[in-house]
C-alpha positions in Angstrom: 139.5 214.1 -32.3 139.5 215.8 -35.8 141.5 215.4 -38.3 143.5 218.7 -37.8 143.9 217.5 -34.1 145.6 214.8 -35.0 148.0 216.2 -37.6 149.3 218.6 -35.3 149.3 216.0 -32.5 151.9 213.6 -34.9 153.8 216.9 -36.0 154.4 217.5 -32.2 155.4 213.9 -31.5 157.6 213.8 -34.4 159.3 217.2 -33.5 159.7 216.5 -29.9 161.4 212.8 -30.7 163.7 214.4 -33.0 164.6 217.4 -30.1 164.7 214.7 -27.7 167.0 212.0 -29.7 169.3 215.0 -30.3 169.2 216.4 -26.5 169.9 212.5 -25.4 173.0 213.0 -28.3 174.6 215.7 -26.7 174.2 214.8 -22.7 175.6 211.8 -23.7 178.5 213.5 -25.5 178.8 216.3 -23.0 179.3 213.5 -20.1 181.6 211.1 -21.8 183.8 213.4 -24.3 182.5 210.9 -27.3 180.0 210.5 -29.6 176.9 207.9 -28.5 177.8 204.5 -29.6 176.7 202.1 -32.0 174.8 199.5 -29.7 175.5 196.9 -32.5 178.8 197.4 -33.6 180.7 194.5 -31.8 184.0 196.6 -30.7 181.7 198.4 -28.3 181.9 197.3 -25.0 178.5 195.8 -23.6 178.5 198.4 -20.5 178.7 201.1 -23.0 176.4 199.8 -25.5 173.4 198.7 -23.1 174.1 202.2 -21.2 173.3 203.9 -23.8 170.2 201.5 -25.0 168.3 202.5 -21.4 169.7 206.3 -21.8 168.2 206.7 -24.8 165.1 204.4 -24.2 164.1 206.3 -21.4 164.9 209.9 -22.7 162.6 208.9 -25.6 160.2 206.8 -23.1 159.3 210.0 -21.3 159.4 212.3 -24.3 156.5 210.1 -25.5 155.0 210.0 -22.1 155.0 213.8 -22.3 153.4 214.7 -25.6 150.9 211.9 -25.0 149.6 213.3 -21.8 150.1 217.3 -23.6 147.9 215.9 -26.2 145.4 214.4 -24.3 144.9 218.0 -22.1 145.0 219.9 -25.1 142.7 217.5 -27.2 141.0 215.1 -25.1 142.6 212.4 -27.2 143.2 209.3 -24.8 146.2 207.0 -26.0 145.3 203.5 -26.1 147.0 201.9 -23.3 149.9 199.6 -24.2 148.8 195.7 -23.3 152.0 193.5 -22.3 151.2 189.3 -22.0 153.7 187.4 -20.8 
């Protein structure tokens, strides 16, 4: 992948997280009538606060996901695949 390639490949990752974390922002807002919480301010209730962890850890999960496999058609860039040992 040149280096143009992957300029334009961070721009679009860092564009599309940004349109995503707002998106998450606002269907949160538009569901509850309040602003997304702050998961580590205490006075937030734990429901609340890990709700809106996996909302917005999968809204950003997938946006990833997306431009990953967008790059990948448009480049032929393969992501390295994410290794997990227990």
């Amino acid at each position: 992948m040149k280096l143009s390639e992957k300029i334009v490949v961070a721009a679009l990752g860092v564009g599309t997280t940004y349109l995503a974390q707002r998106a998450i922002s606002g269907f949160w807002t538009g569901l509850t009538g309040e602003e997304p919480p702050d998961p580590h301010d205490p006075d937030v209730p734990t429901v609340v606060a890990v709700t809106w962890a996996l909302a917005s850890g999968v809204g950003l999960g997938v946006t990833k996901l997306l431009v990953a496999r967008h790059a990948s058609r448009k480049y032929g860039a393969q992501p390295k695949p994410i290794r997990v040992e227990w």
